[in-house]
N, C-alpha and C positions, 0 to 999 in steps of 0.2 A: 423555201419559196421566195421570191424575188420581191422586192418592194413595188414592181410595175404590179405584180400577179395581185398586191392587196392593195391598190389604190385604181383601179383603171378596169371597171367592168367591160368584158367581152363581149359584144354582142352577138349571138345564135346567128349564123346564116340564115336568109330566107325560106331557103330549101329547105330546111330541117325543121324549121319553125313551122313550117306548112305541114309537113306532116305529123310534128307533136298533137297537132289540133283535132288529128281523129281521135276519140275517144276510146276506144281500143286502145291504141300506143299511146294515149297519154296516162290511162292506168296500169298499164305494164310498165312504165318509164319510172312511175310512183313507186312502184314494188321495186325497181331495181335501185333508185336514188336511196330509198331505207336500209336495200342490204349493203350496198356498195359504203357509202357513209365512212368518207376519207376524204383527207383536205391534206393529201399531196400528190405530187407527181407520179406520175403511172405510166407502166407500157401495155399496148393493147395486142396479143396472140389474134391475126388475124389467117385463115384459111381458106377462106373463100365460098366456106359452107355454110347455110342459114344462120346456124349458129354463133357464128364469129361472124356475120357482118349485120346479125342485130345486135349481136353484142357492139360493134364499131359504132353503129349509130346511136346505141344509147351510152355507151363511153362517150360518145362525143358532145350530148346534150349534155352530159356531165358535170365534165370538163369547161365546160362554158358558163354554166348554171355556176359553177363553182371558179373561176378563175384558175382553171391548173393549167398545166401546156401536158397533155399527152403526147404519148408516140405510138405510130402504129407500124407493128413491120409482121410480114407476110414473107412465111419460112417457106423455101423452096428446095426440096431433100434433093430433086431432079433423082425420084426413085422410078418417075415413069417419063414416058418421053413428050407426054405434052403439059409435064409440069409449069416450067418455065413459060409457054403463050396464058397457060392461066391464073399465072402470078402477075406476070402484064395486066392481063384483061381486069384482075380485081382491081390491082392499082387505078388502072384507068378510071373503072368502076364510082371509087372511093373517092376520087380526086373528085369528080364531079360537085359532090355534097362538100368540100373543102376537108376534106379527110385525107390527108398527105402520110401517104404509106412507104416504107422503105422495104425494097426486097431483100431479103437477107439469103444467099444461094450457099450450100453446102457443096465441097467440089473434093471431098474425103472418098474414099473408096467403098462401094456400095456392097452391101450385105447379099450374101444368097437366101440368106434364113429371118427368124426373127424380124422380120422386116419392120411390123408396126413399133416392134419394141423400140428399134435403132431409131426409127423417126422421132418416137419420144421424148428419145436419147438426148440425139441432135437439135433438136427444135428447142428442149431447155439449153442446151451447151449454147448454144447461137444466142438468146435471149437473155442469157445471164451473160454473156461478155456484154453486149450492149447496155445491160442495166451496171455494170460496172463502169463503163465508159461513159456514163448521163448521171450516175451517184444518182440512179433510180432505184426503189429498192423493192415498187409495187407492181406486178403482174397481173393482169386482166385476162382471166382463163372463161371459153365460152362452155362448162360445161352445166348442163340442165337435170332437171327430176328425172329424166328416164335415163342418163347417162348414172346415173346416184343408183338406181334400178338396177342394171347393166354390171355397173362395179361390183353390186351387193351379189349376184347371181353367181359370177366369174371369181370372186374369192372366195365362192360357199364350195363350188368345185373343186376347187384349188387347196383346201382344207385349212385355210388363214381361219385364223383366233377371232375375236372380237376387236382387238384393233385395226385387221385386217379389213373387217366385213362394212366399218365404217368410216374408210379411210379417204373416202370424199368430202371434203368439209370445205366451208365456206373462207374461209382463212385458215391458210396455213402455212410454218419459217420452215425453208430450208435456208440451210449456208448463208443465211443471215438476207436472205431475199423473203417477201411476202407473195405466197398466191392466192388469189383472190378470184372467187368465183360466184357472181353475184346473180347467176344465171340460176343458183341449185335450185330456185321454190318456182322458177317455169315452166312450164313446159314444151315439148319440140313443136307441137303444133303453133304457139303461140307467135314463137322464134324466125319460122316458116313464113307468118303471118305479114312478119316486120319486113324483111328481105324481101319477100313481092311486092308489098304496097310501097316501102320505100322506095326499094332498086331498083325494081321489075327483076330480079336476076341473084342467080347463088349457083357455083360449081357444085356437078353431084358426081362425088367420087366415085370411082370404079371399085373399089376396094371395100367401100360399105355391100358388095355384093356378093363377096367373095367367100365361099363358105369354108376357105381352109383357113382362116383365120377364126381364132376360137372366139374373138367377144362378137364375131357377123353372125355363130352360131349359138351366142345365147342371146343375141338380140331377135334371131329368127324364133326362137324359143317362149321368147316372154312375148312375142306376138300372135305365138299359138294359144300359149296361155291366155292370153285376152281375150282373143275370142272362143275360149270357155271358160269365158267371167271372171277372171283375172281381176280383183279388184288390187289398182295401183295405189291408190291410196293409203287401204291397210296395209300392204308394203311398205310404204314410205314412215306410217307411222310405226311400226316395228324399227325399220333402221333409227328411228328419231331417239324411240324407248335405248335403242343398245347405243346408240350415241353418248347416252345419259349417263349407262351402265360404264362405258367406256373414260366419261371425263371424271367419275369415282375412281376408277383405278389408277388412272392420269392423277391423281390429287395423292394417292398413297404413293408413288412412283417419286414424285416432287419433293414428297415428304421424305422419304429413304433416303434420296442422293443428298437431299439438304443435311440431314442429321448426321448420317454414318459415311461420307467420305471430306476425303481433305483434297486437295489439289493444292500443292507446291509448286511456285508458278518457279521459282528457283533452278527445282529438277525437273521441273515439266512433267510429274509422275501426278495419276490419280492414287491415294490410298486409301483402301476399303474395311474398313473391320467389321469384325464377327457378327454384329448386329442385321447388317445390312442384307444378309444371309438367310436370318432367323424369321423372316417375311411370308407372308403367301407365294407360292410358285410364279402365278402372274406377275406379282410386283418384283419380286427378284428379277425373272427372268428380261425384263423391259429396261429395271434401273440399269443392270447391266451392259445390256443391248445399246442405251444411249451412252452409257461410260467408253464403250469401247468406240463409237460411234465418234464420239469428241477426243479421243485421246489417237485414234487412230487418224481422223482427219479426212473421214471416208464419205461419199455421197450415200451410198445404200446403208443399212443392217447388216449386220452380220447374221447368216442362215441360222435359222430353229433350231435345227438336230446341233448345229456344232454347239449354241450356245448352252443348252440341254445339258451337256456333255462338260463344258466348262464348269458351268454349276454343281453339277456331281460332283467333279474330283475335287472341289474344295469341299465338298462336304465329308470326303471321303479320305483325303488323301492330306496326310500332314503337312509337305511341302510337292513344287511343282515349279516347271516353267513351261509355257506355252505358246504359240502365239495363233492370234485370231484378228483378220480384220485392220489389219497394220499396227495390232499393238502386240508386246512382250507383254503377257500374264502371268502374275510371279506370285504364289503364294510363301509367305513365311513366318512361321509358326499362325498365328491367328487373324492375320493381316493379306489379303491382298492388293498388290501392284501391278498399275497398268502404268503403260509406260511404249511412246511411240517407235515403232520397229524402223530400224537405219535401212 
């Protein structure tokens, strides 16, 4: 942070400060100033959707309250053809309230399939070269309580573990980036609430309507469920309980890689021994999962069934070589070696 940033208080735009003053947004603003709770620079995921331009306005109070300089830029996949006039029109939008948005356009070759996957994709690829190129290292994601709902539904189908089921969290490192999502304890009604009274105005995707996409069809789901009696709440507090459940095994997992491997920054090899083996299945299966994860140099996991499979034959099998996930897997005699594949 800059020596302007800690000597030279910002003052709130007019516009914004007008509207802190309804009571409504000034206690949502409260909820969001306690999760958010960071004293550095940030970039703001802006889409156009209630979502992400309350989130922009209350990043923005933030940011001022706090003396940070945010960014905000608004990913434009051009996966449909009036993407781009609606990346304008937020910008335009945004500008109003002094909220200076940069469009960021993708001009890669467009998916026939997977579509919302690639946009994921894409929208972090885009947002991490910019957090590179600002030595930004905080992301400001607009997701809410019923999106936390949604993920919990679509990995239960999908037959994810418990790390899986709770893999929404309010902070979380990839690749040495922080995302941040200080939207989880709101909800979309709320979010809906900020965008009209602020903006007058929020793009409504075509694609939230689309029922061949599977999370449109567990979100039509959990709205049948509600109305019959769907209580959200004890949902929410189930994911809270496996959350819990989840940062105990996270604690043995830390534990494991701490004690029983070496890394030779030399040979640039992880070394594993027999102990690290001798664990609960869970905890095995995760330590691993991240070893091969850092030695390989990969964005994703390495799949269940392969790593399953990995596991066994060292259980099984005296010696081996393998590879999974960009690394060489080398067992010998009671020791295994990872090591990154050329």
């Amino acid at each position: 942070m800059s020596h302007r940033n800690l000597s030279v208080k910002i003052k709130i735009p007019k516009l914004l400060e007008n509207k802190l003053k309804n009571k409504k947004i000034k206690k949502i603003y409260l909820n969001f100033e306690k999760s958010l709770d960071i004293n550095e620079n940030f970039i703001v995921a802006v889409s156009g959707g209630p979502d992400s331009l309350a989130l922009a306005f209350l990043a923005k109070i933030y940011s001022q309250k706090k003396n940070l300089i945010p960014k905000f830029f608004i990913v434009d996949h051009k996966l449909r053809k009036e993407s781009s006039k609606e990346a304008k029109l937020v910008q335009k939008v945004l500008r109003k309230y002094s909220i200076k948005a940069e469009v960021l356009t993708w001009k890669g070759k467009k998916p026939l399939k997977k579509i919302q996957s690639f946009a994921r994709k894409i929208r972090f690829k885009l947002l991490y070269e910019k957090c590179n190129r600002l030595k930004i290292k905080n992301i400001l994601l607009g997701h809410h309580s019923e999106d936390l709902i949604e993920n919990f539904f679509l990995r239960m189908i999908r037959g994810s573990g418990l790390k899986g089921l709770v893999s929404l969290n309010k902070k979380v490192e990839i690749n040495g980036k922080n995302l941040l999502r200080p939207l989880l304890d709101l909800k979309k009604e709320d979010l809906i609430f900020i965008s009209r009274y602020c903006f007058d105005f929020f793009i409504k995707d075509p694609s939230n309507q689309n029922q061949k996409f599977k999370r449109i069809q567990i979100r039509k789901l959990i709205t049948e469920l509600k109305n019959d009696g769907l209580d959200e709440n004890k949902i929410l507090m189930t994911i809270k309980n496996l959350k819990l459940s989840n940062n105990l095994v996270e604690s043995y997992v830390k534990n494991n890689l701490r004690k029983n491997t070496f890394f030779s920054i030399k040979k640039h090899k992880l070394f594993i021994n027999k102990i690290f083996f001798d664990q609960p299945h869970e905890v095995i299966f995760r330590s691993l999962s991240e070893s091969i994860k850092l030695i390989g140099r990969r964005y994703h996991h390495s799949r269940g069934k392969k790593l399953d499979k990995i596991i066994k034959d060292v259980k099984a099998i005296e010696s081996f070589k393998r590879t999974l996930g960009g690394c060489i897997i080398e067992k010998v005699n009671q020791t295994v070696i990872l090591s990154k594949e050329s």
